[in-house]
C-alpha positions as CSV (number, residue, x, y, z in Angstrom):
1,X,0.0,0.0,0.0
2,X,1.2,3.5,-1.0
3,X,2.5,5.5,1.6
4,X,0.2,9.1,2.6
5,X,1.1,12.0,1.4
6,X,0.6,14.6,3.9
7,X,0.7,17.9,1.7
8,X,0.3,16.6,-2.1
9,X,0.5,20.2,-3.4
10,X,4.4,20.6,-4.8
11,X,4.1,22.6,-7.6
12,X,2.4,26.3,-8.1
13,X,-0.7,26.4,-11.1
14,X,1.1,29.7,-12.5
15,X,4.3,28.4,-13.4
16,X,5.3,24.9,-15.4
17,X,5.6,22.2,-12.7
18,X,9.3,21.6,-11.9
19,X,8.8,18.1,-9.3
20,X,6.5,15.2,-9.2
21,X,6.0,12.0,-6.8
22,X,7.6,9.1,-8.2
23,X,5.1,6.3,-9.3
24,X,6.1,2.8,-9.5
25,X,5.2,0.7,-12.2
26,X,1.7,-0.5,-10.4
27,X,0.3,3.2,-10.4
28,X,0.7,3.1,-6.7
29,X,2.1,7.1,-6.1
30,X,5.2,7.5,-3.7
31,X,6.4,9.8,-1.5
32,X,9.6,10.1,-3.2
33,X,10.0,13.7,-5.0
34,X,11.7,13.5,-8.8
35,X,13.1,17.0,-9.7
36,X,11.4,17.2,-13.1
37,X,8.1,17.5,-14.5
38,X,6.3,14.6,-15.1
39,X,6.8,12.9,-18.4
40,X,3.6,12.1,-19.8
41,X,3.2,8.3,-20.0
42,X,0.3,5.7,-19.9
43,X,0.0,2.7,-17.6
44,X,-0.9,-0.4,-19.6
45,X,-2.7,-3.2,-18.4
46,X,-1.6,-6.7,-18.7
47,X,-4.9,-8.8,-19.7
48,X,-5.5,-12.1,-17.6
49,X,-4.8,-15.2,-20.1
50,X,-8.2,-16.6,-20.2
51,X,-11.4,-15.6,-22.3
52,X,-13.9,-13.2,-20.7
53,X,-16.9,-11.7,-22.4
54,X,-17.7,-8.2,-23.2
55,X,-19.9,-7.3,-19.7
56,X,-17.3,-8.5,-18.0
57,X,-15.0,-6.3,-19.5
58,X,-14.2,-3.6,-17.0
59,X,-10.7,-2.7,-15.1
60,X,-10.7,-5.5,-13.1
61,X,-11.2,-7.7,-16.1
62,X,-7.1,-7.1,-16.0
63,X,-4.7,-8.5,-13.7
64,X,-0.7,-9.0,-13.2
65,X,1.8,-6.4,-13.8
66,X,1.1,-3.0,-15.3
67,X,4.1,-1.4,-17.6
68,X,4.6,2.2,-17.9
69,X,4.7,3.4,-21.4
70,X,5.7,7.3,-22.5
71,X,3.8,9.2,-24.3
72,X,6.3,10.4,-26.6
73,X,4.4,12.9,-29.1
74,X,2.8,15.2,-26.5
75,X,6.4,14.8,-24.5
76,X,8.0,15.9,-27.5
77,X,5.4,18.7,-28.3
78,X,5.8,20.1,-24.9
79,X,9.5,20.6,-24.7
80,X,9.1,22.0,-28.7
81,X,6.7,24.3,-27.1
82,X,9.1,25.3,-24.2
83,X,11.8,26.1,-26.7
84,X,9.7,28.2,-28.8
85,X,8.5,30.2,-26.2
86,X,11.3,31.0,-24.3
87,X,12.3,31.8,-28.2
88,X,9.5,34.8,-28.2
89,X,6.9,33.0,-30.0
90,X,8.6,33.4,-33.7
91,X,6.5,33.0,-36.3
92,X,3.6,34.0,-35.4
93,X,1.4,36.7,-36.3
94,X,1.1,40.1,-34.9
95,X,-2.0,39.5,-32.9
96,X,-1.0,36.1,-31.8
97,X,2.1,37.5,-30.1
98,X,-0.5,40.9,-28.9
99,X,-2.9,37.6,-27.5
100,X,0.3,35.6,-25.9
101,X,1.8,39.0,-24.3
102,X,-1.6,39.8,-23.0
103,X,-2.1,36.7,-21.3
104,X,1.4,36.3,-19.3
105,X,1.4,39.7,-18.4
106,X,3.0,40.1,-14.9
107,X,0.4,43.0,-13.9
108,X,-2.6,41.0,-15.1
109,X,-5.0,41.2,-11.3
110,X,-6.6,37.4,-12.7
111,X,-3.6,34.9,-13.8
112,X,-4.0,32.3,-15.9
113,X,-2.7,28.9,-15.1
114,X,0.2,27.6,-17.1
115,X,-1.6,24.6,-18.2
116,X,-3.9,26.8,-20.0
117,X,-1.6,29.1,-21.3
118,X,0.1,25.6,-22.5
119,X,-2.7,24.4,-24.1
120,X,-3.5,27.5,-25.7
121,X,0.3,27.6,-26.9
122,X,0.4,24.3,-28.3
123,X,-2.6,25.1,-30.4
124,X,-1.1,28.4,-32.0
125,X,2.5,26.6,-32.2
126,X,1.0,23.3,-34.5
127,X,-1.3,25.7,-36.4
128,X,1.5,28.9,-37.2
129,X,4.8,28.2,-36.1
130,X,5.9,23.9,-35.9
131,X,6.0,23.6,-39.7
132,X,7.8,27.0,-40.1
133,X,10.2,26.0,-37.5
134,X,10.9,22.5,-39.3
135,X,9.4,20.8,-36.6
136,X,7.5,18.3,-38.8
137,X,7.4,15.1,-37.6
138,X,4.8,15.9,-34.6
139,X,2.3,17.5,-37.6
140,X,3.0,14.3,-39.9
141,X,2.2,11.8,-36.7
142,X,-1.0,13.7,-36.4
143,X,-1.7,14.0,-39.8
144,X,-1.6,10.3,-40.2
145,X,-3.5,10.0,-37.9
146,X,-6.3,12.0,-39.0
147,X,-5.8,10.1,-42.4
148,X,-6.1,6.8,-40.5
149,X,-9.1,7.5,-38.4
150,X,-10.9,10.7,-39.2
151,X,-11.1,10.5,-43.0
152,X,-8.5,13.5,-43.5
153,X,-10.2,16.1,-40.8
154,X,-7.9,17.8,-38.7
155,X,-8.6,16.9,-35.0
156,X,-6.9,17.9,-31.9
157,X,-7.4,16.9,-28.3
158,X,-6.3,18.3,-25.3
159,X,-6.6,16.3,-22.3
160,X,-7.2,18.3,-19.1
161,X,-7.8,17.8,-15.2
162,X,-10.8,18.5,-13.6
163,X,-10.8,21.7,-12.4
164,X,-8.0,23.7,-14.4
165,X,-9.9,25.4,-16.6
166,X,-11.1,23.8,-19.8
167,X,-14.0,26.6,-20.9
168,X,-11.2,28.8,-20.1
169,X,-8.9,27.7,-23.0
170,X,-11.9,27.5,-24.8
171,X,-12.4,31.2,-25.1
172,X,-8.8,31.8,-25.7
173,X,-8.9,29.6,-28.6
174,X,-12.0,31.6,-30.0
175,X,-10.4,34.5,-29.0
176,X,-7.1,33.6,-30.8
177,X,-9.1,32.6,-34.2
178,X,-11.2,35.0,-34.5
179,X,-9.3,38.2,-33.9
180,X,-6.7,36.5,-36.2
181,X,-9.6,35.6,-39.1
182,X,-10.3,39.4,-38.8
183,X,-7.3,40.4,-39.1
184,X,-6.3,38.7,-42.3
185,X,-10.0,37.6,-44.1
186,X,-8.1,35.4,-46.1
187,X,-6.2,33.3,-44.2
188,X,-7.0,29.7,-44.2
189,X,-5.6,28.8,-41.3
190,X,-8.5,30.7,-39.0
191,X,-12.1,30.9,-38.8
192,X,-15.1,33.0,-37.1
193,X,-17.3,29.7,-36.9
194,X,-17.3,27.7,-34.1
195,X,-19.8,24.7,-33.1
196,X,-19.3,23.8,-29.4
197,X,-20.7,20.5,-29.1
198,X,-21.6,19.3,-24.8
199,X,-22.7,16.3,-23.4
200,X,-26.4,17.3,-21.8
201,X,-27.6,20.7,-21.7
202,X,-26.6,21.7,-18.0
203,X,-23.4,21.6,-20.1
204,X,-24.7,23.7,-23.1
205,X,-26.2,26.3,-20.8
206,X,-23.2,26.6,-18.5
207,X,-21.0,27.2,-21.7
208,X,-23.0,30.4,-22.8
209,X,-20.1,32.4,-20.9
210,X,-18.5,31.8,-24.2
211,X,-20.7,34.0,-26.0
212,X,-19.1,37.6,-26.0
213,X,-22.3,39.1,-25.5
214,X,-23.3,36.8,-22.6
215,X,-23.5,39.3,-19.4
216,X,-20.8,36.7,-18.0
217,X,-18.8,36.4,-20.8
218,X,-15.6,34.8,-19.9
219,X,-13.8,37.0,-22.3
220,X,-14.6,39.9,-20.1
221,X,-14.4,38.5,-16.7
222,X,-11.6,36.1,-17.0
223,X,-10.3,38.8,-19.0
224,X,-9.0,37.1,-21.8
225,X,-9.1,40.3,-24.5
226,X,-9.3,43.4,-23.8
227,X,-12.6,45.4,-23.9
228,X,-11.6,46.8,-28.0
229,X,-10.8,43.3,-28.9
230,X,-14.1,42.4,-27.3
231,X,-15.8,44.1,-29.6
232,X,-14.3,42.6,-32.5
233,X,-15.2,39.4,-30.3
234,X,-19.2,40.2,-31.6
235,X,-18.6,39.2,-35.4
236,X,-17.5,35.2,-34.4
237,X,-20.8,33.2,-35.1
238,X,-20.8,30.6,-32.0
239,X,-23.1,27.8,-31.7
240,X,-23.9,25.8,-28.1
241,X,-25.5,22.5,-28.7
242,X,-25.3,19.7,-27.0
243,X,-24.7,16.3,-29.0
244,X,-28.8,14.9,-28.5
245,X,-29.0,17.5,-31.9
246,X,-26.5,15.4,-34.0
247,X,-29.3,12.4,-33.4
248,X,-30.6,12.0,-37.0
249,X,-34.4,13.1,-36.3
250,X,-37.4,10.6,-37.6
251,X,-39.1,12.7,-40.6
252,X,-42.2,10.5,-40.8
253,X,-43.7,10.2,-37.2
254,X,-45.1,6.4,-37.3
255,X,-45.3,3.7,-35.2
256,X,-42.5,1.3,-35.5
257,X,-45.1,-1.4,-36.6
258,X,-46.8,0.8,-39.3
259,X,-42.6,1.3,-40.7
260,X,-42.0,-2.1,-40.8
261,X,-44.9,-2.7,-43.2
262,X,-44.2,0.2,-45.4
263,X,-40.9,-1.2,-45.9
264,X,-41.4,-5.1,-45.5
265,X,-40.4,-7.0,-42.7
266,X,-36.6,-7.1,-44.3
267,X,-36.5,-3.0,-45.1
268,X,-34.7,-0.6,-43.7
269,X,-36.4,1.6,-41.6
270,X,-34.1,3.9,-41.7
271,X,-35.1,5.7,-44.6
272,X,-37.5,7.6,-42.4
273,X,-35.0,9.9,-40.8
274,X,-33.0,12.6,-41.6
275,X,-29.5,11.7,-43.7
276,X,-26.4,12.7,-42.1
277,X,-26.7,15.6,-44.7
278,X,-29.8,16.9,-43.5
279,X,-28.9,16.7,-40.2
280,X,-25.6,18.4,-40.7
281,X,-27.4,21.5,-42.4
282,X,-30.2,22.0,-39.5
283,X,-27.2,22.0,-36.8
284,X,-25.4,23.9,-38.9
285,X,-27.9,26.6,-40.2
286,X,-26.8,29.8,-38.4
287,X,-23.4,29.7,-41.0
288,X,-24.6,29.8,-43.8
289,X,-22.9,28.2,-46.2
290,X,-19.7,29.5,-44.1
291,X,-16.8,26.4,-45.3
292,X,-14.1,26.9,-42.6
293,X,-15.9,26.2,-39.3
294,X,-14.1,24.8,-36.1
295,X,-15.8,22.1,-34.2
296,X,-14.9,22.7,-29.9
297,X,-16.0,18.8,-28.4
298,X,-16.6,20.0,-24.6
299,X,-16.0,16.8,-22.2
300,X,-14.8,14.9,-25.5
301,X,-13.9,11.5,-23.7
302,X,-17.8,11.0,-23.6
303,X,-17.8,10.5,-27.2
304,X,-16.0,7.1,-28.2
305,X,-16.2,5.5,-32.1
306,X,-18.1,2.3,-31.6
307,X,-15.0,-0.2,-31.4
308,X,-17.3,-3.6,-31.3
309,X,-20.4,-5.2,-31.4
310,X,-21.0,-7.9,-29.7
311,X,-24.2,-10.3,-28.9
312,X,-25.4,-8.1,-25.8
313,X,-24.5,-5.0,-27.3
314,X,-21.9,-2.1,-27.8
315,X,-18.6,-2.2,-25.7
316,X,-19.2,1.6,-25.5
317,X,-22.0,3.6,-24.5
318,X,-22.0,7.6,-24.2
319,X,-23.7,9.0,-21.6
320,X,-25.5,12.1,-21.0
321,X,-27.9,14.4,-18.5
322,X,-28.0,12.4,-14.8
323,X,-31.5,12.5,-13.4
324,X,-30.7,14.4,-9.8
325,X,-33.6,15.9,-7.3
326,X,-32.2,18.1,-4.9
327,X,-34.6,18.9,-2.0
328,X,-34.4,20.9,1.3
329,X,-35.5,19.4,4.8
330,X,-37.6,20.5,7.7
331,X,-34.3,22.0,9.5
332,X,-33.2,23.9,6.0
333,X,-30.2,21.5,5.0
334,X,-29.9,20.2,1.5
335,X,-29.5,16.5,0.2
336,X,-29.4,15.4,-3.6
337,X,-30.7,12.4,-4.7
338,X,-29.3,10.6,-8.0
339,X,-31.7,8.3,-9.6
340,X,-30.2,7.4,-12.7
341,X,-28.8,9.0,-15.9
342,X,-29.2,9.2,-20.1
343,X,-27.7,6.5,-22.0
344,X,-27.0,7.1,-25.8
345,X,-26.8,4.2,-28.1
346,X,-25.0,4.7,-31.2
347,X,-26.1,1.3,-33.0
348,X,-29.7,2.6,-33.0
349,X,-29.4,6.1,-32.3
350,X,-31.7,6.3,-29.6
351,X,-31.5,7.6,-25.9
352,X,-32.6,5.9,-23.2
353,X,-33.3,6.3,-19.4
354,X,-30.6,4.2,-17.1
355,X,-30.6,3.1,-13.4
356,X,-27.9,3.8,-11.1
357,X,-26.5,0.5,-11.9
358,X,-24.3,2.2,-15.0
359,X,-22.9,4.8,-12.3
360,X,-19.4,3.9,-10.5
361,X,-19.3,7.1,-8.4
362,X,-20.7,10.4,-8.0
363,X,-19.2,13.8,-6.2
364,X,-20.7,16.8,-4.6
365,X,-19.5,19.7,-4.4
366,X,-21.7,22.0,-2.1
367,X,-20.4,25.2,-2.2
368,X,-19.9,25.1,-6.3
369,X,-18.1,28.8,-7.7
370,X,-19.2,28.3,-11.0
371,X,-15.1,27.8,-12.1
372,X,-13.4,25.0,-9.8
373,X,-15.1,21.1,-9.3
374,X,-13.7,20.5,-5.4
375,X,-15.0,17.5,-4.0
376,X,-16.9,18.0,-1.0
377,X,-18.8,14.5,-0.7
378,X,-17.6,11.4,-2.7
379,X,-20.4,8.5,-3.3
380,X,-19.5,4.8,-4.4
381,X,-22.4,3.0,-5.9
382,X,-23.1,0.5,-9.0
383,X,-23.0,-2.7,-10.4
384,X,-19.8,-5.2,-10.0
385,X,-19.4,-4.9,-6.2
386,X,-18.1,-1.4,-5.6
387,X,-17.0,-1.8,-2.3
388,X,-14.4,-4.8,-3.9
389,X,-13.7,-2.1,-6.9
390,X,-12.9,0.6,-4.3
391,X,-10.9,-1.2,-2.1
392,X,-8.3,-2.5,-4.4
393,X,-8.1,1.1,-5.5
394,X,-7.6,2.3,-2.3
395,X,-5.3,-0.9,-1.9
396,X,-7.4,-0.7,1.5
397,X,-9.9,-2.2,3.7
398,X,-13.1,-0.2,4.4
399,X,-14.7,0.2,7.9
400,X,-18.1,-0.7,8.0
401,X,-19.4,2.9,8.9
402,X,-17.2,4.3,6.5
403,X,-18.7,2.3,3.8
404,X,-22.0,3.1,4.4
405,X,-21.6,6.7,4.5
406,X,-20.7,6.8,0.6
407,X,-22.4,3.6,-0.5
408,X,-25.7,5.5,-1.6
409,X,-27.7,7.6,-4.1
410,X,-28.7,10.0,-1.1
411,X,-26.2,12.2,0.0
412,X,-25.5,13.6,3.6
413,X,-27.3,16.7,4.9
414,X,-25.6,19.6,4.4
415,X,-26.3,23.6,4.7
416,X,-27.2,26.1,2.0
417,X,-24.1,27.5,0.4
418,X,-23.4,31.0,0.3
419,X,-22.2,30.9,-3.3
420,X,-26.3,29.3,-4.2
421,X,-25.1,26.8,-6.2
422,X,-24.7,22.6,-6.0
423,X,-22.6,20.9,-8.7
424,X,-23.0,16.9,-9.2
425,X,-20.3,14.9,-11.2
426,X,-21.4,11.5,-12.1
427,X,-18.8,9.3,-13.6
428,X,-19.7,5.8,-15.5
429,X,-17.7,2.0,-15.5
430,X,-15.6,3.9,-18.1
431,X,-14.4,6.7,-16.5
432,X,-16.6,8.9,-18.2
433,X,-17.9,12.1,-16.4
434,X,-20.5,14.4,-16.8
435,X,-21.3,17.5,-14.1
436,X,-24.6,19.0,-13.5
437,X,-25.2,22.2,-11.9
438,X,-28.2,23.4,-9.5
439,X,-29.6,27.0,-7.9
440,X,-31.1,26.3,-4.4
């Protein structure tokens, strides 16, 4: 069992991390300091030698030995990106290197956190400066890629923590495109269009501080422009859907039956909805018939390509709005019930209502800011014995009363907060997460 780590907090969020804990080859996290950033790196399982069927595929479904392997693009990417910043940001244009300045500023009264100003680097450094630079070989691995597996399209992903800031980067991003696109109408390499696809529509409304007319525009409060450049801000067309739209719609509304016999029993009844084309141009109607338009996948591990069938069903499933009641009690206090959440299959394109079963976990956080996730209450629920799940996590045994306390879809009493808002995060078998936010 891993030692504990009295104060886990070693590095500042305003400056690139200089020392990490040492982890040993079974994920278990020392108490040994390293001198260096952590390399980025993945732990692999080592699958059990024996057969074992597709619902009994989950983490546990593993066994043995687990090898650490680095991730050698994005290591390489960051220390190309170190390099070129400490460089000045060459090769970039003029209102990149206004954007970048503006950002690091040493005066600025709201910092940014260097993981977002890394992200948002990275971005502008691929897109303006690697090829200029003769870095090529990270833009040909991700070329291939996207030749391999999305049919050509360029697709980028940036993989952030909870909490550091992801609608942040966001607006920086939009900020960084569209002042750019201004700037030079006929560059290629920027755009004014931006689709912003969520998982559930808690998601889609909480995004709206993208829109730099929203009263709570992040461009203004997290000031991310100034207030001229906000201005220009107002001619990016920004659209906030959450993916339920990209559901092709039925166009003749019929019972299933009355389908099957206009078709035969051997048609496809498919031919009552929309095409992919059709549904394209109703999601995408407020461009136009704009060309150059950047797609923003908010909480983008919830949306997996369908890797297998199999004779129960899909390996994956997304997942999408978490039914929650949150009610007050005769003495004032607040609890929050979960009772399930929305299940999208993408073999028949249909949503459906799920029990708690699908859920692993669930975390409250009861004082929510509207920026930072911090776990306040942490619930352990599901299918597959959760208790046996948590404990070899914890590489601990639970006390009895412990247990109980976080072994339920009901959560502990707790007061009003001050700040008037409840956030919920619900995470699935697969690690996937999806937060929900509440007014009381």
């Amino acid at each position: 069992m891993g030692q504990t780590i009295e104060n886990p907090v070693i590095n500042s969020p305003f400056v690139e991390p200089a020392q990490h804990f040492r982890t040993l080859a079974d994920g278990t996290v020392t108490g040994e300091i390293e001198p260096r950033r952590r390399p980025s790196e993945f732990f692999v399982p080592v699958a059990r030698p024996k057969r074992i069927s597709a619902a009994q595929l989950t983490m546990d479904g593993f066994g043995g030995p687990r090898k650490q392997q680095p991730n050698e693009i994005v290591n390489e990417i960051r220390q190309a990106v170190g390099r070129w910043r400490i460089q000045g940001y060459p090769h970039t244009t003029s209102i990149t290197r206004e954007l970048l300045a503006y950002w690091r500023a040493d005066d600025r009264e709201r910092r940014l956190f260097f993981c977002q100003l890394e992200a948002a680097e990275t971005a502008i450094y691929l897109t303006e400066a690697a090829e200029r630079m003769g870095d090529t070989k990270a833009l040909n691995v991700i070329r291939a890629e996207n030749a391999r597996l999305n049919g050509g399209l360029s697709r980028l992903a940036f993989k952030m923590a909870t909490g550091s800031g992801k609608t942040v980067v966001m607006a920086m991003l939009i900020a960084w495109q569209t002042l750019n696109k201004l700037a030079n109408p006929q560059d290629k390499r920027f755009s004014t269009n931006f689709l912003v696809i969520t998982p559930g529509i808690t998601i889609r409304d909480r995004l709206r501080v993208l829109l730099p007319n929203d009263p709570a525009t992040f461009f203004r409060t997290m000031d991310i422009v100034t207030p001229e450049q906000l201005d220009r801000l107002q001619a990016a067309t920004i659209v906030i859907t959450n993916f339920h739209t990209l559901i092709r719609r039925e166009k003749l509304e019929a019972a299933s039956l009355t389908k099957k016999v206009l078709v035969g029993l051997d048609g496809d009844t498919d031919r009552f909805k929309e095409t992919a084309a059709e549904m394209v141009r109703r999601v995408c109607a407020d461009f136009g018939h704009a060309k150059n338009l950047i797609v923003i996948n908010d909480e983008a591990h919830h949306c997996y390509a369908l890797l297998k069938k199999t004779g129960s069903g899909n390996l994956f499933m997304v997942f999408g709005e978490p039914d929650i009641d949150v009610r007050a009690g005769a003495d004032g206090k607040l609890t929050v019930e979960i009772r399930g959440l929305d299940v999208y299959d993408p073999t028949t394109g249909a949503v459906r209502s799920s029990s708690v079963a699908d859920i692993a976990s669930w975390f409250l956080d009861t004082s929510y800011d509207g920026e930072s996730f911090f776990v306040r209450h942490a619930y352990f629920i599901g299918a597959d014995d959760p208790y046996e799940r948590l404990r070899k996590a914890l590489k601990a045994d639970i006390s009895p009363e412990a247990w109980d306390s976080i072994n339920s879809t009901i959560s502990r009493p707790f007061p009003r907060p001050t700040t008037g808002r409840v956030a919920v995060k619900v995470i699935n078998h697969y690690g996937d997460e999806v937060m929900k936010v509440f007014r009381v």
